[in-house]
C-alpha positions as CSV (number, residue, x, y, z in Angstrom):
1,X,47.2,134.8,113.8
2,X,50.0,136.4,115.2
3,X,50.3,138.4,118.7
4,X,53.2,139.9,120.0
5,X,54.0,141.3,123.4
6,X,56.8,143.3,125.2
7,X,58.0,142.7,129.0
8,X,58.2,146.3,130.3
9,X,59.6,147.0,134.0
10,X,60.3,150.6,135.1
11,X,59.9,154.2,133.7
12,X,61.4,157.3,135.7
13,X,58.0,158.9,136.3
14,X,54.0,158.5,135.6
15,X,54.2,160.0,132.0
16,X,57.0,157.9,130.8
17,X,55.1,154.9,131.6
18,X,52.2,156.1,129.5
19,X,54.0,156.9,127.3
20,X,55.3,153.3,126.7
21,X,52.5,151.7,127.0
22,X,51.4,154.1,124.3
23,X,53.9,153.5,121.9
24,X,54.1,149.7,122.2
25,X,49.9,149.6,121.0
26,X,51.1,152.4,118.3
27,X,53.5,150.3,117.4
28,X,51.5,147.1,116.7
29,X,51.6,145.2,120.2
30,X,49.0,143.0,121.4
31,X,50.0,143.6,124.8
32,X,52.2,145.2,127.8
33,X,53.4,142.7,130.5
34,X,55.2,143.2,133.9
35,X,57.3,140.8,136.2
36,X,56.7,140.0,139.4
37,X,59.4,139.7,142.0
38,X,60.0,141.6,145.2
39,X,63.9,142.4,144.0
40,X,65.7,144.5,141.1
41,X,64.1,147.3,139.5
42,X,60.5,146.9,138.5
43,X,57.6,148.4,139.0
44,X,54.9,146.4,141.6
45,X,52.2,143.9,138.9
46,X,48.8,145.1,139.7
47,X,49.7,149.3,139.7
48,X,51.8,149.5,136.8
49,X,49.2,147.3,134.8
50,X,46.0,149.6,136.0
51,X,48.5,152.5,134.9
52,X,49.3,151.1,131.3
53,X,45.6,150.5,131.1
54,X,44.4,154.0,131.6
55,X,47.0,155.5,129.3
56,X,45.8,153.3,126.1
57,X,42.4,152.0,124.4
58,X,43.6,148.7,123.1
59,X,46.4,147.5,124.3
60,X,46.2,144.4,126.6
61,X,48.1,144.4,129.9
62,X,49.2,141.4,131.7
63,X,51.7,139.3,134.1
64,X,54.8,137.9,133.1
65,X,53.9,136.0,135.6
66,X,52.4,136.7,138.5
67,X,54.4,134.5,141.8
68,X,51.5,133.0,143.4
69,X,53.0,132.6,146.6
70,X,53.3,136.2,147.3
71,X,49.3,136.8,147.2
72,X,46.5,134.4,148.1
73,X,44.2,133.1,145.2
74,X,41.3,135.5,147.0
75,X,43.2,138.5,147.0
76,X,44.9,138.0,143.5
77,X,41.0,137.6,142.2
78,X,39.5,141.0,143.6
79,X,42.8,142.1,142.1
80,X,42.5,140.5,138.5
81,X,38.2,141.2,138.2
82,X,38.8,145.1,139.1
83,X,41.9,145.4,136.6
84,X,39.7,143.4,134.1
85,X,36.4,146.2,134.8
86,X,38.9,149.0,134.6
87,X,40.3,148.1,131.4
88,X,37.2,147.2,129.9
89,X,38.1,143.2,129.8
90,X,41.8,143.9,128.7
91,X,43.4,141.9,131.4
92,X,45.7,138.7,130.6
93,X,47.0,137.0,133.9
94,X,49.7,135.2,133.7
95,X,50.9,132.8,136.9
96,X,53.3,130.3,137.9
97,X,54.6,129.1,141.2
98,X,56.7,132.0,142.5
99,X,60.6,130.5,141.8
100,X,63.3,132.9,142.4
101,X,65.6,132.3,145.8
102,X,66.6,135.7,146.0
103,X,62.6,136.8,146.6
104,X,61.9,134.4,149.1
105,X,65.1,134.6,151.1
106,X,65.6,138.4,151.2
107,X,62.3,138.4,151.9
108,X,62.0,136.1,154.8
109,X,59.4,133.5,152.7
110,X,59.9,130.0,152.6
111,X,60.6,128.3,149.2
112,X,59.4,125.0,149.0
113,X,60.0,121.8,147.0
114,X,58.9,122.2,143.5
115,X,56.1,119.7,143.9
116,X,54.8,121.7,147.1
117,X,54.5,125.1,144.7
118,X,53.0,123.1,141.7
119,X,50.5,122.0,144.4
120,X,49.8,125.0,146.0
121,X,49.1,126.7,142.0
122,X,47.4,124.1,141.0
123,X,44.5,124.9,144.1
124,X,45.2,128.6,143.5
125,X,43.6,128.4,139.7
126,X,40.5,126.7,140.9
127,X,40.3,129.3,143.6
128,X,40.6,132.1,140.8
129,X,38.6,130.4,138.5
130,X,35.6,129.6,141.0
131,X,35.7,133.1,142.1
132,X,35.6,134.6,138.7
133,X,32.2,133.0,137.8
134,X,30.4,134.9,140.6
135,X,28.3,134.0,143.5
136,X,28.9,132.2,146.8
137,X,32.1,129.7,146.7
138,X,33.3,127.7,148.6
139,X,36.7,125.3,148.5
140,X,38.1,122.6,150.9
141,X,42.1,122.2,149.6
142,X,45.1,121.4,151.2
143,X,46.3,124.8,150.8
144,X,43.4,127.1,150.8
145,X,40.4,127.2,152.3
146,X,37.2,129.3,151.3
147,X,33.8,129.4,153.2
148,X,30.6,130.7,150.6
149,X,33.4,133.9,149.4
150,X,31.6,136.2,147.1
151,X,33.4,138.8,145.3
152,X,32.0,141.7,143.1
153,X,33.0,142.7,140.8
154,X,33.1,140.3,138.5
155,X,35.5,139.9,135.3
156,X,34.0,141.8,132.2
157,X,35.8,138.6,130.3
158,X,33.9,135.7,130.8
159,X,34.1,133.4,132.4
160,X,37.2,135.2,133.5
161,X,40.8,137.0,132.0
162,X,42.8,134.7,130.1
163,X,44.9,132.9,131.8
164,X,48.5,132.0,130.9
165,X,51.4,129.8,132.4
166,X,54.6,129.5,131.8
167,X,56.2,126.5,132.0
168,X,59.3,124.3,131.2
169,X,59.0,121.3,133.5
170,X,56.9,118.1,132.5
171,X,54.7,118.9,135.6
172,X,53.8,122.6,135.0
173,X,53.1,121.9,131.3
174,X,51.0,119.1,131.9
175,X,48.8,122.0,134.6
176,X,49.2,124.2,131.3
177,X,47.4,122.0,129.6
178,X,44.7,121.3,131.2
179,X,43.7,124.6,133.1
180,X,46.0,127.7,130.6
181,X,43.9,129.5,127.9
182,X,48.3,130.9,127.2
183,X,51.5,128.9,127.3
184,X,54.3,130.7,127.9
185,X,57.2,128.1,126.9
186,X,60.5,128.3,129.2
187,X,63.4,126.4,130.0
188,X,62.6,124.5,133.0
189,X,63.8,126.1,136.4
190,X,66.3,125.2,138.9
191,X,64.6,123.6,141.8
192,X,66.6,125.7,144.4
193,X,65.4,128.7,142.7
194,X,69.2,130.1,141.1
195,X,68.4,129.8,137.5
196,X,67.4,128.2,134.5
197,X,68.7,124.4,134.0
198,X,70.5,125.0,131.0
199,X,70.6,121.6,130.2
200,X,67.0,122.0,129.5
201,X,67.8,123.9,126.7
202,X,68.1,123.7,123.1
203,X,65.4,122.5,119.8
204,X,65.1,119.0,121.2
205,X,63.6,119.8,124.5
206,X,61.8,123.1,123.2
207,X,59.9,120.6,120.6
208,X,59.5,117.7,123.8
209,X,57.5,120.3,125.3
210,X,55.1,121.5,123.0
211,X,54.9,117.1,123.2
212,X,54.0,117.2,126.0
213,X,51.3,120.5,126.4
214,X,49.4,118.6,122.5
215,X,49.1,115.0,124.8
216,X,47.7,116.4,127.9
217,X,45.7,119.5,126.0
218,X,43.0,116.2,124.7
219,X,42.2,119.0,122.0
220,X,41.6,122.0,124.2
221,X,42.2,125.3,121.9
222,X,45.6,126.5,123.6
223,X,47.4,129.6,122.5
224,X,51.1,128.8,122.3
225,X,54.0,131.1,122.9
226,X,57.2,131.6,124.3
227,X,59.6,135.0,125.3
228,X,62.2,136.4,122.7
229,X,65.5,136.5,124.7
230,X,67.7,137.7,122.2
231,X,67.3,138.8,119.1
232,X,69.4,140.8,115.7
233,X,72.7,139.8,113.9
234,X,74.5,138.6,117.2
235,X,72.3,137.3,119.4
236,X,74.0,136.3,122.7
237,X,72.9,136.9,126.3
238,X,72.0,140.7,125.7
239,X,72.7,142.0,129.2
240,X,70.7,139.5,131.1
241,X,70.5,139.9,134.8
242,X,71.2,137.6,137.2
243,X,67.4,137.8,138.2
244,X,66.5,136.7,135.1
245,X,64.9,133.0,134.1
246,X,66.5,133.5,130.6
247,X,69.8,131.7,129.2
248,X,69.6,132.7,125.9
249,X,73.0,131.0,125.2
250,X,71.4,127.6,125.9
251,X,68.4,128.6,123.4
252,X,70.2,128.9,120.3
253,X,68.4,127.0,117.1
254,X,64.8,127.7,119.4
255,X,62.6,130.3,118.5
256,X,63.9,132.1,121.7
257,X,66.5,133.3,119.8
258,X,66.3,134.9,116.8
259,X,69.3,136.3,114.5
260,X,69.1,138.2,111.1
261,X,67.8,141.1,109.7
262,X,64.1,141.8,109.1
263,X,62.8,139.8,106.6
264,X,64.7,136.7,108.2
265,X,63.3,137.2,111.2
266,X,60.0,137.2,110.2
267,X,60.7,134.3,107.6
268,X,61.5,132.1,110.8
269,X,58.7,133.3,113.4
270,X,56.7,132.1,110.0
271,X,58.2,129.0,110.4
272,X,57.9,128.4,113.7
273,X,54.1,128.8,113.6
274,X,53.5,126.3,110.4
275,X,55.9,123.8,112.3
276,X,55.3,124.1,115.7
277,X,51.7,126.1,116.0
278,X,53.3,129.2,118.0
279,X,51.9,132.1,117.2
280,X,52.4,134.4,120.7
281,X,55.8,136.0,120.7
282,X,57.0,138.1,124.0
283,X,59.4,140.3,123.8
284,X,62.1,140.2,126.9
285,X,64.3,142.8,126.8
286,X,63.2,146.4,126.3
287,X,66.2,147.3,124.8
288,X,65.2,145.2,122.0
289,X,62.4,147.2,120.4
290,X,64.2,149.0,117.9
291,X,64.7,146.0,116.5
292,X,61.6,143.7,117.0
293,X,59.0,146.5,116.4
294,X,59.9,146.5,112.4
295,X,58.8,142.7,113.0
296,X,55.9,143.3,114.6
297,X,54.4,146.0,111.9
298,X,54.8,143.0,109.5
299,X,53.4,140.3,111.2
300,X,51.0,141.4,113.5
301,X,47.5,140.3,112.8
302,X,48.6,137.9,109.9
C-alpha cells in the first residue's frame, strides 16, 4: 500500500503551521516530517512535531532525520515516548548519524570519521530501543553508558515508534536492515560532510541498494522509501539549497525524480513499487505540493 509524506520546515506564525499540517492530512498524507540541523531556516524537530500533532487527528509526524549527535539516545527517548503519548502513538522517528559540516563547525561540534558516527548510531538505537520497552536498563557501550535508567512514559506504540533510517552508504544500509522498521533511500554522503557524492547517483546504484538492505534484511518486513527531489515536466534541481543532501541532477532515471503529468506520474510510482517493492514516497520540497498532492489523492491507500 502506498504512503506518502511531505518535508515541511517553517511557517511565519503558530496558525500557519496548523494549518499545514492540516491540509497535508486533508489532502491524503500519511505523514508531516521535519529536518534536523542547527542552520538555515527550520523550525527545532521535537516542537514543531508536538505542534503538527495537536493541530490534526491522523496525521503522523516524524524526523527527516533526526542528527543523533546533537542529543543523547536518553534524552532523544523521553523526547520520542512523550511525543508518541501526546499524539496518541502517531510518532515516526527517523535518525541517522548527524552529517552536515556546516552544523558541527558553526556550532563548535566535532565531526567525526564516518565509521566513528555509524558507531556511535549504531549504540544509540539499542539505547532507544531498550529504553522504549520500559523498566530498569542498563548499557555498557563504547559510547554511551546507562546505569538501571527508567523512563516513564512509555511509547503508546509498542514496543516503541517506528523507526526509520536513511541511508546511501553500504554500512548504514546494512544498520537499516537489521535494526529500521523505514528506509529512507539516499545517495550516499560526503564523508567530510559538504554534500551528496554524486557519483553515487543514478538507477544502477539506487537498485545496488535496495541489494544490499533485501541481503542483510534475512526476511525482516521492511518498509521501503525514498524522498521525491524533483518532480513535473522539467524536473531539474528545483531551488535546492546548499544545505540540502539532495542532487536531484544525479538522480535522473530513479524514482527520485519524477517528470510528467498526473497520470504518468502515478503510472511510474506504480512501477517502482511492482519492481522494486517501494511503496513510501517523501516529498522534499514544499513548493512541490501543487503538484504531488493530485498524486497522492490517487494513490494513497492503494
Amino acid at each position: 500500500m502506498f504512503r506518502f509524506a511531505a518535508v515541511i520546515r517553517m511557517a511565519e506564525s503558530a496558525k500557519a503551521w496548523a494549518e499545514k499540517a492540516r491540509r497535508l492530512e486533508d489532502s491524503g498524507f500519511d505523514a508531516l516530517l521535519v529536518p534536523d540541523h542547527l542552520v538555515g531556516p527550520r523550525f527545532a524537530p521535537v516542537a514543531a512535531m508536538t505542534a503538527a500533532a495537536c493541530a490534526t487527528s491522523r496525521l503522523t509526524v516524524g524526523t527527516l532525520v533526526f542528527a543523533n549527535d546533537f542529543r543523547h539516545p536518553a534524552v532523544l527517548a523521553k523526547e520520542a515516548a512523550t511525543i508518541d503519548v501526546l499524539s496518541d502513538g502517531r510518532l515516526e522517528l527517523g535518525i541517522g548519524t548527524g552529517w552536515m559540516a556546516h552544523d558541527y563547525h558553526r556550532a563548535g561540534l566535532t565531526l567525526d570519521p564516518p565509521g566513528e558516527r555509524v558507531d556511535r548510531l549504531t549504540e544509540a538505537i539499542d539505547v532507544l530501543k531498550g529504553l522504549w520497552r520500559g523498566g530498569p536498563f542498563s548499557y555498557d557501550g563504547r559510547h554511551y553508558r546507562l546505569d538501571g535508567l527508567e523512563q516513564e512514559p512509555v511509547p503508546i506504540q509498542r514496543p516503541g515508534p517506528r523507526l526509520m533510517l536513511g541511508g546511501g552508504g553500504p554500512r548504514m544500509l546494512r544498520l537499516a536492515a537489521r535494526e529500521a522498521d523505514i528506509v529512507n533511500l539516499t545517495m550516499r554522503v560526503r564523508a567530510d560532510g559538504a554534500g551528496p557524492d554524486t557519483t553515487d547517483g543514478g538507477p544502477d546504484a539506487f537498485r545496488r541498494k535496495i541489494d544490499v538492505i533485501r541481503a542483510e534484511a534475512g526476511g525482516r518486513d521492511i518498509e521501503l522509501g525514498t524522498s521525491i527531489l524533483s518532480i513535473g515536466r522539467d524536473a531539474g534541481p528545483n531551488g535546492t539549497a546548499a544545505w540540502s543532501a539532495a542532487a536531484p541532477e544525479a538522480q535522473t532515471d530513479t524514482p527520485q525524480v519524477l517528470t510528467g503529468d498526473t497520470a504518468k506520474i502515478c503510472d511510474d510510482l506504480r512501477r517502482w513499487r511492482e519492481e522494486l517493492g517501494l511503496t513510501y514516497f517523501v516529498l522534499h520540497h514544499e513548493a512541490d505540493l501543487g503538484t504531488f498532492t493530485p498524486v497522492v489523492s490517487a494513490l494513497a491507500g492503494t
